[in-house]
C-alpha positions as CSV (number, residue, x, y, z in Angstrom):
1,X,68.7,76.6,83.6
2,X,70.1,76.3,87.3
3,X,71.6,73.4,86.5
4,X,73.5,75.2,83.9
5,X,74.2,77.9,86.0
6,X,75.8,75.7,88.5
7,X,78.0,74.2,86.6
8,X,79.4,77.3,85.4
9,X,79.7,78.6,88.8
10,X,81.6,75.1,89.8
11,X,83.6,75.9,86.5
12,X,84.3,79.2,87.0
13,X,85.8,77.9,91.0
14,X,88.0,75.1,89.3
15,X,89.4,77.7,86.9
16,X,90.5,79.7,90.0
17,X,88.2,83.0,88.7
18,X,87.8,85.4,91.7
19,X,84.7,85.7,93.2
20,X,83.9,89.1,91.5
21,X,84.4,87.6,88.0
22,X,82.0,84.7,89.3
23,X,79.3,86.5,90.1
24,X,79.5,88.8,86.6
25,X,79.7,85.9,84.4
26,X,76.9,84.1,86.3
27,X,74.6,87.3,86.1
28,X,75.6,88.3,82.3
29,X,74.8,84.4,81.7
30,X,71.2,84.4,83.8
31,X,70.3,88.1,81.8
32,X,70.7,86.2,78.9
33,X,68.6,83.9,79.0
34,X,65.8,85.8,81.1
35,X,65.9,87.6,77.6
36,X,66.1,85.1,75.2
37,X,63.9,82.5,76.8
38,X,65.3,78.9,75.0
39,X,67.1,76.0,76.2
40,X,70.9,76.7,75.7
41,X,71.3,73.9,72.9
42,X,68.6,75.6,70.8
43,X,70.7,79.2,71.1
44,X,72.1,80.3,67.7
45,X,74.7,82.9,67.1
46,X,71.8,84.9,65.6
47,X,70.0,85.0,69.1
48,X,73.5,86.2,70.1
49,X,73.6,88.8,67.4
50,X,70.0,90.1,67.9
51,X,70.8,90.0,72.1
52,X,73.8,92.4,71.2
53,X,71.8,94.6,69.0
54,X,69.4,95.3,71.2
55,X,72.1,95.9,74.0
56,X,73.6,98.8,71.5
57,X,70.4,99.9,70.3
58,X,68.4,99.9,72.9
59,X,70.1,99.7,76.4
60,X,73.5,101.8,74.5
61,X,75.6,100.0,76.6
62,X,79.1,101.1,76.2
63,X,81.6,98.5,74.4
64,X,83.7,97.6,77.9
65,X,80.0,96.4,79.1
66,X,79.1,94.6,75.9
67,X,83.3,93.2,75.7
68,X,82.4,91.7,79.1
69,X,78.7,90.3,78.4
70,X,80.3,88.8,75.3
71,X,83.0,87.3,77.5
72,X,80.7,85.6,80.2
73,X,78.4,84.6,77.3
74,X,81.7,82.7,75.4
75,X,83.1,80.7,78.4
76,X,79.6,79.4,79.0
77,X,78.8,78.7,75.6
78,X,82.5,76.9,74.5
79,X,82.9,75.8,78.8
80,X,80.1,74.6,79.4
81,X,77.4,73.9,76.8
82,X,80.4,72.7,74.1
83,X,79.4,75.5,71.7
84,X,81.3,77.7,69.4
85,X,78.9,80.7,68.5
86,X,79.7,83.7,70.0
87,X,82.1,84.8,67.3
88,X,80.7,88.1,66.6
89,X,82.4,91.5,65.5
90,X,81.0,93.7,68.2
91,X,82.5,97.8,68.6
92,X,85.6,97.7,70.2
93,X,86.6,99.4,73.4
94,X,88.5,102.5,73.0
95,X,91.6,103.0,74.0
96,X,91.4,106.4,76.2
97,X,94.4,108.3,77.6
98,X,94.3,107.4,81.8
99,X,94.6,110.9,83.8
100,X,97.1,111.4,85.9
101,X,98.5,113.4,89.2
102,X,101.8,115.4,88.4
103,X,104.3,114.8,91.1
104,X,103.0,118.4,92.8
105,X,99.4,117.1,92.6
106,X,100.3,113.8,94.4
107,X,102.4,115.6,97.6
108,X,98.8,118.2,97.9
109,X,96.8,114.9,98.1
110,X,99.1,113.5,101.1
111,X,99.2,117.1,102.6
112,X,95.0,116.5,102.6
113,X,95.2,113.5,104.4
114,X,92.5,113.7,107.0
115,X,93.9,110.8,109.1
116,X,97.4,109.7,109.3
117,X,96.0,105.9,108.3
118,X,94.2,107.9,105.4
119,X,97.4,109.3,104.7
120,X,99.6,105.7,104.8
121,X,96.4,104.0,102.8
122,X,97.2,106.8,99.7
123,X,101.3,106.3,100.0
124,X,101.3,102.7,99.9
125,X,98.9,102.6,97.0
126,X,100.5,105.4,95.3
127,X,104.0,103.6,95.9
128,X,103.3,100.4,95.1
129,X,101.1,100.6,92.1
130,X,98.3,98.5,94.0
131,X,94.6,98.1,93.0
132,X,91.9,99.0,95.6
133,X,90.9,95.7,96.1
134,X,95.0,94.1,96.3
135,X,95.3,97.0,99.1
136,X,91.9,96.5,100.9
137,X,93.0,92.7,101.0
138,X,96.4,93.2,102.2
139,X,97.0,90.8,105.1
140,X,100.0,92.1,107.6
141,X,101.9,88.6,106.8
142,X,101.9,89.5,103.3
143,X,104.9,92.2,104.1
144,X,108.0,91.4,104.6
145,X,109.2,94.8,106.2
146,X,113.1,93.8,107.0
147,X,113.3,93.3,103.1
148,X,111.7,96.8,102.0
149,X,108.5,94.0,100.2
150,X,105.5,92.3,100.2
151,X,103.0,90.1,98.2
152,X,99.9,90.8,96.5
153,X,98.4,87.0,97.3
154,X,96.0,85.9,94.9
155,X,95.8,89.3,92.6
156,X,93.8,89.5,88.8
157,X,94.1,86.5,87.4
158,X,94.6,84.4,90.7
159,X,98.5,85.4,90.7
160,X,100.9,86.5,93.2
161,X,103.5,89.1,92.5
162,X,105.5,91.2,95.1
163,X,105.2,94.5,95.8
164,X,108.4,97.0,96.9
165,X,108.1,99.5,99.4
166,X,109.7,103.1,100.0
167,X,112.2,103.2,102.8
168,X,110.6,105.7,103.9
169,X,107.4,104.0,104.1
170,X,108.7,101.1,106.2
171,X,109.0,102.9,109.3
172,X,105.5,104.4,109.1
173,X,104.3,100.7,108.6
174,X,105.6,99.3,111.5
175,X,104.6,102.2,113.9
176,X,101.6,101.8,112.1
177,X,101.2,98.2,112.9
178,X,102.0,98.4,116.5
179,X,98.8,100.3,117.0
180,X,96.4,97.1,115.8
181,X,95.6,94.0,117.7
182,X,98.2,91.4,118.4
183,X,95.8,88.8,116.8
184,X,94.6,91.0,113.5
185,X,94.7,89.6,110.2
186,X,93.7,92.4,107.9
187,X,96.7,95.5,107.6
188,X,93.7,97.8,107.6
189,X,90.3,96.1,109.5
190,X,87.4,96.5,109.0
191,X,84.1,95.9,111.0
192,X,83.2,92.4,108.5
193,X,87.3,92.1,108.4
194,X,89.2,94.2,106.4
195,X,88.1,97.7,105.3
196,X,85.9,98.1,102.0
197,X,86.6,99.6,98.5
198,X,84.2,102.0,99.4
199,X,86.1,103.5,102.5
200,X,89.0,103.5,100.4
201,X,87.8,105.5,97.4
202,X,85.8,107.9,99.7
203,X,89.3,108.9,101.7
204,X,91.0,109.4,98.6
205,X,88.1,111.6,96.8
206,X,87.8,113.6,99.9
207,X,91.7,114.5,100.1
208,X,91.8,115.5,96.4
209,X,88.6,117.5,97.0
210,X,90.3,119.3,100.3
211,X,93.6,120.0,98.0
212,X,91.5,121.3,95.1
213,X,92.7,119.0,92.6
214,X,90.8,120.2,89.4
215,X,90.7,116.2,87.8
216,X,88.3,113.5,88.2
217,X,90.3,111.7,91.3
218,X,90.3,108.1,91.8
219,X,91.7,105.4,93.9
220,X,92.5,104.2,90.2
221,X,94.2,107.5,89.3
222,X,96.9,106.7,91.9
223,X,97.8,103.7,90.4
224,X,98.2,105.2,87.1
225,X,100.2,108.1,88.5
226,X,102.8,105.4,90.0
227,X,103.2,103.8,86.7
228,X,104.2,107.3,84.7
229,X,106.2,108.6,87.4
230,X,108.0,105.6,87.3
231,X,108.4,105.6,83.7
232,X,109.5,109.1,83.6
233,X,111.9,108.1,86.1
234,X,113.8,105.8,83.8
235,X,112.2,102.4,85.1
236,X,111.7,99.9,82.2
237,X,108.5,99.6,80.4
238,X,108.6,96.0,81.2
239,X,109.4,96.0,84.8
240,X,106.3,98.3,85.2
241,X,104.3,95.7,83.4
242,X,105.8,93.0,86.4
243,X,105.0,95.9,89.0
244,X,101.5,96.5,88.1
245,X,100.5,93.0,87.3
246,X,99.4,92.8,83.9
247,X,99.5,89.3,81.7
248,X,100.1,92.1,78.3
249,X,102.4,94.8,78.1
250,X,100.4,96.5,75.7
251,X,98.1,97.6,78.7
252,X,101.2,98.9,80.2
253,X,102.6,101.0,77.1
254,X,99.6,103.4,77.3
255,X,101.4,104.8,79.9
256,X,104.4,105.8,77.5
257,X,101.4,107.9,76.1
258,X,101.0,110.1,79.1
259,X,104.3,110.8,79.6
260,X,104.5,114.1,79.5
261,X,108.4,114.7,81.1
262,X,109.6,112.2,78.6
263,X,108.2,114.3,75.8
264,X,109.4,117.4,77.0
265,X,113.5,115.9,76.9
266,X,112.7,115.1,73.1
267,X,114.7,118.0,71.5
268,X,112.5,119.5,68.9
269,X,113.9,118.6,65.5
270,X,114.0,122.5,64.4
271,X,116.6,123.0,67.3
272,X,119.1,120.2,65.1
273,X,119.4,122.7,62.5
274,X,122.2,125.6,62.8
């Protein structure tokens, strides 16, 4: 079985997966087969079934755990092993509403800043639509402050895309910058490099906590906010979708959902008549 594994792993680095999704789809694929105890030439797509059942049953794993278990099971069935079994209807992930700041909510979260890196961290996330780990991994020679923009290198699904920054953001930035070593990499350091998801999400939940924010806050939640605002702002659906850098703008048009200033300009259709 290691030799299998290590072939996906190769696989999965050829294929240009980060190393987050490597290290999923290698554990999903090792759980497996701790469980199911065959060679994976013998594995039918009734051990798959049964595996699943007992995931739902059993475990009651929600369907975004079971979608990605079924995921790392089919590349290293069809990748690696050269076999098409894991077609299997399985309960499909649920398409829930994302929460969201109001404009008010966001400008009480910066007022909350405990730090005035604390504070440029949650503006530059906020402004840019980044994930936690695109702005954790931000290097200072991804930004190209004369031009008002900078790159996400290497972002979900191994792509670049660039980033545009608030004018008034750019001159924090660089006063911001002046402050770090002359030879740092990271824009925010760390002590193993740059600094961690974890210090990220921990400023932002203790801002919204200080400004009283009565919604589950996120780093997440940020990202989602920049997306609405900007579509209640008049910024096309699909130049969000570029923005935010998703492959399907169906993931971007839940955010026509939450919308609520866009509803509220809707003029109700009893209003038409005299």
């Amino acid at each position: 079985m290691d030799n299998y594994l290590k072939k996906l792993e190769t696989e999965l680095k050829l294929r240009g997966f980060s190393k987050r999704t490597l290290e999923i789809y290698t554990s999903n694929v090792r759980l497996f087969f701790e469980n199911i105890k065959k060679d994976p030439n013998e594995i039918t797509s009734d051990d798959l079934r049964e595996y699943f059942g007992k995931l739902i049953s059993d475990q009651k794993l929600k369907p975004r755990s079971i979608s990605l278990k079924k995921s790392s099971l089919k590349f290293f069935f069809e990748e690696i092993v050269k076999k098409r079994i894991t077609d299997i209807d399985l309960p499909k992930i649920p398409r829930s509403i994302p929460t969201v700041l109001t404009k008010e909510e966001v400008k009480r979260l910066f007022d909350s800043a405990s730090t005035k890196k604390s504070l440029l961290i949650m503006k530059l996330i906020y402004s840019t639509g980044l994930r936690v780990s695109e702005c954790a991994n931000l290097r200072i020679s991804d930004l190209e402050l004369d031009n008002n923009q900078g790159w996400v290198r290497a972002g979900k699904g191994n792509k670049d895309r660039p980033i545009f920054l608030s004018n008034q953001l750019i001159e924090d930035l660089k006063r911001y910058i002046l402050t770090l070593s002359e030879n740092e990499i990271y824009l925010f350091p760390g002590k193993n490099g740059h600094i961690t998801i974890r210090n990220i999400q921990y400023i932002v939940k203790t801002a919204a906590k200080k400004a009283k924010i009565n919604k589950k806050i996120s780093v997440h939640k940020l990202r989602h906010s920049f997306a609405t605002h900007n579509l209640e702002n008049g910024v096309d659906i699909r130049l969000i979708q570029e923005l935010l850098g998703h492959s399907d703008l169906s993931t971007t048009q839940i955010y026509t959902k939450v919308s609520h200033e866009q509803l509220k300009k809707i003029k109700n259709v009893l209003d038409y008549i005299g």
